[in-house]
N, C-alpha and C positions, 0 to 999 in steps of 0.2 A: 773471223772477227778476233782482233790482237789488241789487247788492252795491257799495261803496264801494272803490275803485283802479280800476285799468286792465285792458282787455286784452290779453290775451296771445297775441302771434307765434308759434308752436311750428313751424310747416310749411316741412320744409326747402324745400320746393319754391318757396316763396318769398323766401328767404333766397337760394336758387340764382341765382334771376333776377336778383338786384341784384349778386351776385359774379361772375355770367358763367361760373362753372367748374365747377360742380355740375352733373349731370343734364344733362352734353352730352357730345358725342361728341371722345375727344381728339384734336387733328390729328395728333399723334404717329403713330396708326396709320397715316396715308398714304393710306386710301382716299377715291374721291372720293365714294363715298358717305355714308362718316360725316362727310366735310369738309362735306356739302351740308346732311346732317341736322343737324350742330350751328350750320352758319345758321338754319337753319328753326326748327330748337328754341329757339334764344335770341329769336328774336324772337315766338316763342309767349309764351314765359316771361315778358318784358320786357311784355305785353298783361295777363298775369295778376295780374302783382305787382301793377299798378297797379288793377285789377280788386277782388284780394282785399286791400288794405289799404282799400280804400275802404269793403267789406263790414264789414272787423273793426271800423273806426272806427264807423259807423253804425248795425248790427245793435246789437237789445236781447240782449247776453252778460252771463254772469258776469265780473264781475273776474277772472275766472282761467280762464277758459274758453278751450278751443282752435276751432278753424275747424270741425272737426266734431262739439261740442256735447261733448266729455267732458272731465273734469275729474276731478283727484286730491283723494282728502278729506284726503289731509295739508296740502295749500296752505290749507284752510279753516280752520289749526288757524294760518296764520301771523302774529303778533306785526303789530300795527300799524308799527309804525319799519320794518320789514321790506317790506312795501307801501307803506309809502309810498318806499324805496327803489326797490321794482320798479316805482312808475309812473311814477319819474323814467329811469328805464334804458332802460322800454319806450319812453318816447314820444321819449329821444333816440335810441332805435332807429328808431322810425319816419322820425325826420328825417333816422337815418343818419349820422346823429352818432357813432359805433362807439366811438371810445375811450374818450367819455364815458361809452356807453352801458355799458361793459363796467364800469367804473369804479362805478357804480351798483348794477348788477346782482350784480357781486362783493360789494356791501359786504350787497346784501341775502341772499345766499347764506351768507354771512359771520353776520347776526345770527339766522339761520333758516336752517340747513344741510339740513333737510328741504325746502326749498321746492322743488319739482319744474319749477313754471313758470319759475320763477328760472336753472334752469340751463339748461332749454330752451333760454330767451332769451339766455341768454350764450351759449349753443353757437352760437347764430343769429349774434349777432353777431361772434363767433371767426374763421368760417367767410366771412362775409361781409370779414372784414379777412384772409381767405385763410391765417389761425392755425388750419391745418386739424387738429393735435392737440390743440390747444387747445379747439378746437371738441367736437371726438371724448369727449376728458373729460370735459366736459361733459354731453355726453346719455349716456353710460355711468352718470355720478350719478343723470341722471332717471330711469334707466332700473331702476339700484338702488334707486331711494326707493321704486317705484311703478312695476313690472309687468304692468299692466291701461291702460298706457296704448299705442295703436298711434303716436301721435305722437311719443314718445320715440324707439320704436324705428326708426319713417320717419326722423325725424332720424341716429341714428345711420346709420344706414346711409347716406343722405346725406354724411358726412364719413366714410366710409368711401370711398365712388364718391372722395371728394375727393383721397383718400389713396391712390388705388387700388388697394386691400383689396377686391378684389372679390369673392370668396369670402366673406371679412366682410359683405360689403354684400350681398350676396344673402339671407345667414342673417338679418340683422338687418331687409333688408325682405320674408321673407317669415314672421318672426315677425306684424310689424307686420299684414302680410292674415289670417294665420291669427287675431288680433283683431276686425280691421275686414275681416271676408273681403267686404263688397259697398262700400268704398270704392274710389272711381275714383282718386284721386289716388296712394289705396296702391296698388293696381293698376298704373296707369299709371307707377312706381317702380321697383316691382318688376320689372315688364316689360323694363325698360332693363338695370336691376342685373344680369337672367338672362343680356342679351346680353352686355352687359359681364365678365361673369365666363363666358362661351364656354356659354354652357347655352340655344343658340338653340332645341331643343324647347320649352323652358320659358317663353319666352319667347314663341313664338306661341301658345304655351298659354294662357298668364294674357292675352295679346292679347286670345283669342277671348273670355275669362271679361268684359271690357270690353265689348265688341261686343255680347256677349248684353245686355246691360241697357239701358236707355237710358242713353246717357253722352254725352249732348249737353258741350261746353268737351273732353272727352277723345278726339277722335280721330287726335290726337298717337301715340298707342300705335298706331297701325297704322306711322308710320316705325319702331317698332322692329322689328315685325312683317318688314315690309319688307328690312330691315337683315339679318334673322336669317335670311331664306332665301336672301337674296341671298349671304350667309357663305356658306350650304351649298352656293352655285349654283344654286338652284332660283329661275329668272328669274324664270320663268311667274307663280309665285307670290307674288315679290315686287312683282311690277307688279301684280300684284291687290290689295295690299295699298293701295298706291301708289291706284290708281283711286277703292278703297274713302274713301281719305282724301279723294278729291276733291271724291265724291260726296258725302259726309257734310258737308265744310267747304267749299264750294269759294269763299265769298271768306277764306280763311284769306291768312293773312302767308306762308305757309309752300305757298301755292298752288303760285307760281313757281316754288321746289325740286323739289316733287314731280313736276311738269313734265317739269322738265331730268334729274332721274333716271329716269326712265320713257323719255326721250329715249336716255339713256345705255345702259339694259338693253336696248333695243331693239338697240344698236347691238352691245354683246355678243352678243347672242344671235344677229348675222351671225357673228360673231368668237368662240367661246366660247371663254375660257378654261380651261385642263387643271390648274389650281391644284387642291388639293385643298380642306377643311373648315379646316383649322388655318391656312393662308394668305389666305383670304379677306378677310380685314380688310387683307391688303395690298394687295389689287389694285389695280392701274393701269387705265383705264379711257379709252375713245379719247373726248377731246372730238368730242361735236356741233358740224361746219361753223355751224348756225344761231343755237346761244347757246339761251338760254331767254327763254319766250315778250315780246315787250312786256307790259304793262298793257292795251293793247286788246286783242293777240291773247290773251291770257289766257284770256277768257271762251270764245270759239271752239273752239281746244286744248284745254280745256275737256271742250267738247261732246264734240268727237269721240274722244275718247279713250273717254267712259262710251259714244258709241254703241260703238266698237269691242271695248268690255267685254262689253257686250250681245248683241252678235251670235256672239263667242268663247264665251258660256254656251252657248249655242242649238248651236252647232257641239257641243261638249262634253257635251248631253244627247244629244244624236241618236247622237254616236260612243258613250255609253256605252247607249243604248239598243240598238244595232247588237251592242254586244258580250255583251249579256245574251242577245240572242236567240241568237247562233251558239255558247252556252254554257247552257243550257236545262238539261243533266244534269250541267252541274260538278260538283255537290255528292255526285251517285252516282258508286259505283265497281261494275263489270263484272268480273265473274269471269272468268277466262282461259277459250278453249275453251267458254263456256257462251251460251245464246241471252240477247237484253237481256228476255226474261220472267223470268231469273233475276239481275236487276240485284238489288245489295246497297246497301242506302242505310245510309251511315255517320253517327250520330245526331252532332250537336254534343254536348259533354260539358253536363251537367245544370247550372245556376246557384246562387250560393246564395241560399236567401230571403233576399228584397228587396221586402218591399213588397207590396201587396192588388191578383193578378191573375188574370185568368181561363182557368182551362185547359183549353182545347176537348177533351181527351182526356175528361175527365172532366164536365164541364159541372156543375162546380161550386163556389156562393158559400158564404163563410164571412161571418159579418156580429156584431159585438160590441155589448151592449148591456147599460143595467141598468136597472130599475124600482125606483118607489119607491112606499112608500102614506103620501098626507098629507109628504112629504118624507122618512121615512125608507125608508133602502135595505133592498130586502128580498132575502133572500140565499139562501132553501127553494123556489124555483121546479123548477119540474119540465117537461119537455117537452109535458106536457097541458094543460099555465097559459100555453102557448104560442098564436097565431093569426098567420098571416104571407102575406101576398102579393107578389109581384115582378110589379110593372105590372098589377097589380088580379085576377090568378090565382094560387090557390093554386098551393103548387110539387107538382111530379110526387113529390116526397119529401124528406123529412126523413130527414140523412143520420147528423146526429150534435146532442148539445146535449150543454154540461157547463158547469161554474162554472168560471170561469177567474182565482180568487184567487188560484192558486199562479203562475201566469205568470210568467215574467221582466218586470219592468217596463223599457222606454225610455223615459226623461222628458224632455221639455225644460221648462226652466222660465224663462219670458220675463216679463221686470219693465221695468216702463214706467218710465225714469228721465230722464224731461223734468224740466222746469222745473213744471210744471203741478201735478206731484204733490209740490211741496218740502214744504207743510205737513205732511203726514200720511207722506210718505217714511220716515222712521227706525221709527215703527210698524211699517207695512207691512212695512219689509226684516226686522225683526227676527222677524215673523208668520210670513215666509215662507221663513226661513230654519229656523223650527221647525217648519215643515211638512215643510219636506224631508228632517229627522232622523225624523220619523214614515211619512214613505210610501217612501224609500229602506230599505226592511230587511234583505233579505236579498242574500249575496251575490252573486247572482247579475243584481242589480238594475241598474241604470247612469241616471245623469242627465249632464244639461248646462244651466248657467245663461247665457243671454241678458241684456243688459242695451241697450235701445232708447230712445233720444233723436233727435238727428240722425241718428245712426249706428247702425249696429245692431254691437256688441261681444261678441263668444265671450271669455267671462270665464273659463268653464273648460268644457273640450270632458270628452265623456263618461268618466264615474269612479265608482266606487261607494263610493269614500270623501264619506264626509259631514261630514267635516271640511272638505276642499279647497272641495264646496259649500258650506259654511256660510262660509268662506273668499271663495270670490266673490262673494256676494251682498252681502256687508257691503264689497266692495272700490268697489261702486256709488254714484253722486254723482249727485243729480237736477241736470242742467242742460240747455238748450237746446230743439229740440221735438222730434214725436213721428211714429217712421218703423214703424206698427207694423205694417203691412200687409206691408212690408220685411222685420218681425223673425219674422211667421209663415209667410211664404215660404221666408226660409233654412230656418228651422228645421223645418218640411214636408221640406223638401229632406235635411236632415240623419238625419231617421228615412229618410225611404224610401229612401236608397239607403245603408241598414245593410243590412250582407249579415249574415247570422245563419245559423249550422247546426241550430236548430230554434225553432219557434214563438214568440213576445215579443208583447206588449202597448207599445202605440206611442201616447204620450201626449201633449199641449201643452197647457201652464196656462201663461193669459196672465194676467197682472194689470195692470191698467190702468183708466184712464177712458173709453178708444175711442176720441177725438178727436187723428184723424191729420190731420197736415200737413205732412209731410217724406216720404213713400212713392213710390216709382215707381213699385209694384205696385200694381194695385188691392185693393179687398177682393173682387172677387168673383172675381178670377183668384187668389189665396190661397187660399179654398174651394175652388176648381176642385181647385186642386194636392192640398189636402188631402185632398178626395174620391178622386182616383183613387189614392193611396198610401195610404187608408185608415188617416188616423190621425184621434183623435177630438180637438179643440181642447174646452177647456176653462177659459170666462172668469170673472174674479171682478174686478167694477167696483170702484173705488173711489170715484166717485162719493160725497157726500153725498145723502140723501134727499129726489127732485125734489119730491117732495110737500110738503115742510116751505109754511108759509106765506109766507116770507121771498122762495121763487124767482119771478123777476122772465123778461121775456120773453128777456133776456141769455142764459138758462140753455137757449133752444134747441139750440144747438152740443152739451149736456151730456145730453139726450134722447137726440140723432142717436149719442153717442157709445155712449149705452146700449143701442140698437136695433141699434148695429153688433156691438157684441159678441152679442148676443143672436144674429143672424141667423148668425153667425160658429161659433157652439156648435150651435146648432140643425140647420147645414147639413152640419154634417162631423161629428154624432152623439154631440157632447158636452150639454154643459149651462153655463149662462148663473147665475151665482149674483151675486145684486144686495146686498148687506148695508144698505145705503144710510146707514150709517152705521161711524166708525173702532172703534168700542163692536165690533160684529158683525161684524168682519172675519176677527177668528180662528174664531167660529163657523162663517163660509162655509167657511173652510181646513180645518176637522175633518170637515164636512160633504163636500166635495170628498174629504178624503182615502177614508173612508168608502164613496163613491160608487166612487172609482178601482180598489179593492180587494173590491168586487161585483158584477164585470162577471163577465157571459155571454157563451157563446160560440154561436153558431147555425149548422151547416152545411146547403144544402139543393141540390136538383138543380130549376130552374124548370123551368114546363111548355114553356115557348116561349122562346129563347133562340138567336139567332144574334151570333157574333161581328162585329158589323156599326159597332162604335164608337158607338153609340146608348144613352143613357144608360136605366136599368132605375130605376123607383122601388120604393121597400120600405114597406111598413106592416107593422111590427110591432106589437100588441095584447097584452095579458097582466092576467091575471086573478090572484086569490088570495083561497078562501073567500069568495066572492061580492064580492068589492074589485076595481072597474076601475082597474089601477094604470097609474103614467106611465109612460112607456119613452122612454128618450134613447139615440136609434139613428143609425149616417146613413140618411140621408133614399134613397141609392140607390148604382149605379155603374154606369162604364160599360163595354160588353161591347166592348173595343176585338180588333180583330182581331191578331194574335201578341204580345197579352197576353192575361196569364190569371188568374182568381181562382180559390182553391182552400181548400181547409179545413185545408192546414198552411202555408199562406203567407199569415201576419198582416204 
């Protein structure tokens, strides 16, 4: 996608690095830990900047596009004179030129006071001329124009930390995740902001939320990590942090730090200090005799530290194995005066559904499905139009079947807003924002719209107003590429750990072309996920029709994209709708809706069934008036051992 002007700086964490005062640790507190870590940090920082401008310059962006692909459609609506103001501002930002840059940027704020990027980039530069409320106003304007952006709000908070408003800057960067909840960089912000603002749970919280992903350039967040237990006094644990960072990076700039700090706690932990939680950040701390390592020994220290990490695990399995064993009846309680044949076992309290598992009490699956004849859904099925096996045997019985129209529905509704899809984007969004006025009906209903580029975007978290949805979906701007494997992982993730107090229907319509290139997930750990939370995905390609005579051998990529969604629908018990054309795309969406509002519901007990983690296959079959109809089921699940499926946990 090739647009005329420049792009756009938004990421304060770039801005930081060239001010040197942002997103580090202030020496003010006195510890030598945070003295160490805001070495180490800066000269992280100082690797990136130069890193990520080289990217922004280079990479094929919008004019107005941020570093993780999203973009405000009010900046598309700005006045030429206005652009061409902001890519005089931007590129004397880039040379750091500030006064000028600002001088620029104001004028183009000034002839287009909508402009979002515009104030961004003034903030950037405010902030980097250490005009830290200057700055602040600024992203508070972007943040007014255009609340669908996480960058905005990463920035503010940024000149928040700068201001130290930290309470501020936690709110504003944990807006910013609640957006971009699998960005690392908002992550790696946030994390800081927590500690910064004394919320060191939180802080190793979103640490670990890091850690779980691949986040290769972010293992920076383990020093906060680090930081936050070391506050609370838990050594142990901030040298693991410590290590973890070594491991992960260990020719980082920030190597040598981590080092001398691991050196440091070591030597507390002969010495411990009686400080409490709230003095921690003040602690004094006894210099190491040795200093931190040379450049040679580096590598060495190094070593021995992850061996002595390693052998500490091994210690720590053994002792916690040792303690399982000489505690074997914990969980029982002994009645007084009574023999242990009248031991009373005290049940945990019951959970609330969450998700498609299997409960060995009862040994039994519940499984959602609809058939069609010729493509229309057909909706008079009866249990004797049914035929069903679990790993190629009939089940021991059939425990229940009903129409499951009336259901609560949980939607997620995920829209591919890359670059890829600009042509036909404005159709699409408008198709599918009248979809969601037709299958959102009743109240008792709930969606969430998804918007996936680089990034994957929570534009609006679950509501059953259809306004707010029709609201999000038109807040969406095709830029950048496509993380969609990313965007049905969260969104998997987002049904199945809804807790509900009784039964829902748990749904994902992707709309997209399939052709991922920004995911860290794959597609078939996506499905995995799917499968065992048992929700059914549901793709509608956007794709033009490969058949036309015009596709050329280029259009392979556009096959594979279609085969993916396909496998995608097929394997987690949806359906795959191809229109192959922008004409037919409301047809697929009437047809989907149709489909989503026909489902059945199957409960049955298999004949053979151990909780052994072993995945169980399904073949459902289904008749009507002699018509072999389709059935779109998943495909199986698995009988994992203290999970459980049941016939009221959808």
């Amino acid at each position: 996608m090739n647009h005329s002007g420049c792009r756009v700086l938004v990421l304060c964490l770039l801005s930081s690095a060239a001010s040197g005062q942002v997103l580090s640790f202030p020496s003010s507190q006195g510890s030598a830990m945070t003295s160490m870590a805001s070495s180490a940090l800066n000269l992280v920082q100082a690797t990136q900047m130069d890193s990520n401008l080289w990217q922004i310059n280079t990479q094929n962006r919008s004019s107005l596009e941020s570093p993780t692909g999203t973009l405000s459609k009010l900046d598309l609506k700005a006045p030429g004179k206005a652009r061409h103001e902001f890519e005089k501002g931007y590129q004397l930002l880039l040379r750091k030129d500030l006064q000028a840059s600002v001088d620029h940027l104001t004028t183009a704020t000034t002839i287009y006071p909508s402009f979002v990027s515009a104030f961004n980039a003034l903030g950037t530069a405010y902030l980097s001329l250490n005009q830290n409320e200057q700055a602040r106003e600024q992203f508070a304007k972007a943040v007014s124009l255009d609340d669908h952006l996480p960058n905005s709000y990463l920035n503010l908070g940024c000149a928040e930390l700068a201001l130290q408003h930290y309470p501020a800057a936690e709110q504003a960067l944990q807006k910013a995740s609640d957006i971009a909840p699998l960005d690392l960089s908002v992550l790696t912000a946030l994390s800081y902001g927590q500690f910064m603002n004394h919320n060191f749970t939180g802080a190793v919280a979103t640490a670990g939320k890091v850690h779980e992903r691949r986040h290769q350039g972010a293992s920076m967040v383990h020093f906060y990590a680090a930081a936050a237990y070391e506050a609370q006094n838990d050594l142990v644990k901030a040298q693991r942090e410590l290590v973890t960072l070594l491991k992960e990076d260990p020719k980082s700039q920030a190597a040598a730090q981590a080092v001398q700090m691991m050196d440091q706690l070591k030597e507390e932990q002969k010495h411990p200090r009686t400080a409490n939680v709230a003095s921690a950040l003040n602690a004094t701390y006894t210099t190491v005799p040795s200093g931190p390592p040379t450049p040679s020994e580096l590598p060495e220290r190094v070593r021995q530290l992850l061996e002595a990490a390693k052998q500490n695990a091994q210690i720590a399995e053994a002792e916690a194995a040792a303690a399982e064993n000489d505690c074997l009846d914990c969980d029982s309680k002994v009645a007084p005066d009574e023999s242990p044949s009248a031991t009373v076992v005290v049940p945990a309290p019951r959970p609330k559904r969450s998700g498609f598992v299997f409960r060995s009490s009862t040994d039994e699956v519940a499984v959602f499905f609809t058939a069609t004849d010729h493509g229309r859904s057909v909706t008079t099925l009866t249990g004797s139009d049914i035929g069903l096996q679990d790993n190629s045997r009939p089940p021991a019985a059939i425990t229940s079947f009903r129409n499951e129209a009336q259901l609560p529905l949980r939607l997620g509704l995920l829209i591919d807003s890359s670059a890829s899809v600009l042509s036909r984007f404005k159709f699409e969004q408008d198709a599918a924002a009248n979809f969601m006025q037709k299958v959102v009906t009743r109240d008792n209903d709930e969606a969430f719209v998804v918007g996936f580029s680089n990034s994957v975007l929570l534009v609006q978290d679950f509501t059953p107003d259809k306004s707010l949805i029709s609201r999000a979906v038109g807040e969406l701007v095709p830029a950048g590429g496509t993380a969609i494997w990313d965007a049905v992982d969260f969104a998997t993730a987002k049904l199945a750990n809804l807790a509900e107090e009784h039964p829902v229907a748990k749904i994902l319509v992707v709309i997209s072309d399939g052709e991922d290139n920004s995911s860290s997930v794959k597609l078939k750990d996506a499905i995995a996920r799917a499968q065992k939370a048992d929700v059914a995905v549901y793709t509608i390609s956007t794709r033009e029709n490969l058949a036309d005579p015009g596709i050329t051998t280029a259009d392979v990529s556009a096959q594979v994209g279609e085969h993916a969604l396909s496998t995608l629908a097929t394997l987690t018990g949806g359906a795959a709708f191809s229109p192959g054309s922008i004409h037919r795309f409301k047809g697929s969406l009437n047809d989907l809706q149709e489909v989503i509002r026909s489902r059945y519901m199957i409960s049955y007990r298999p004949a053979l069934i151990e909780a052994n983690g072993k995945y169980h296959a399904i073949d459902i079959k289904a008749e009507k008036a002699g018509h072999k109809l389709k059935v779109y089921a998943r495909k199986g699940y698995y009988a994992s051992a203290g999970t459980t499926a049941s016939a009221d946990h959808f």
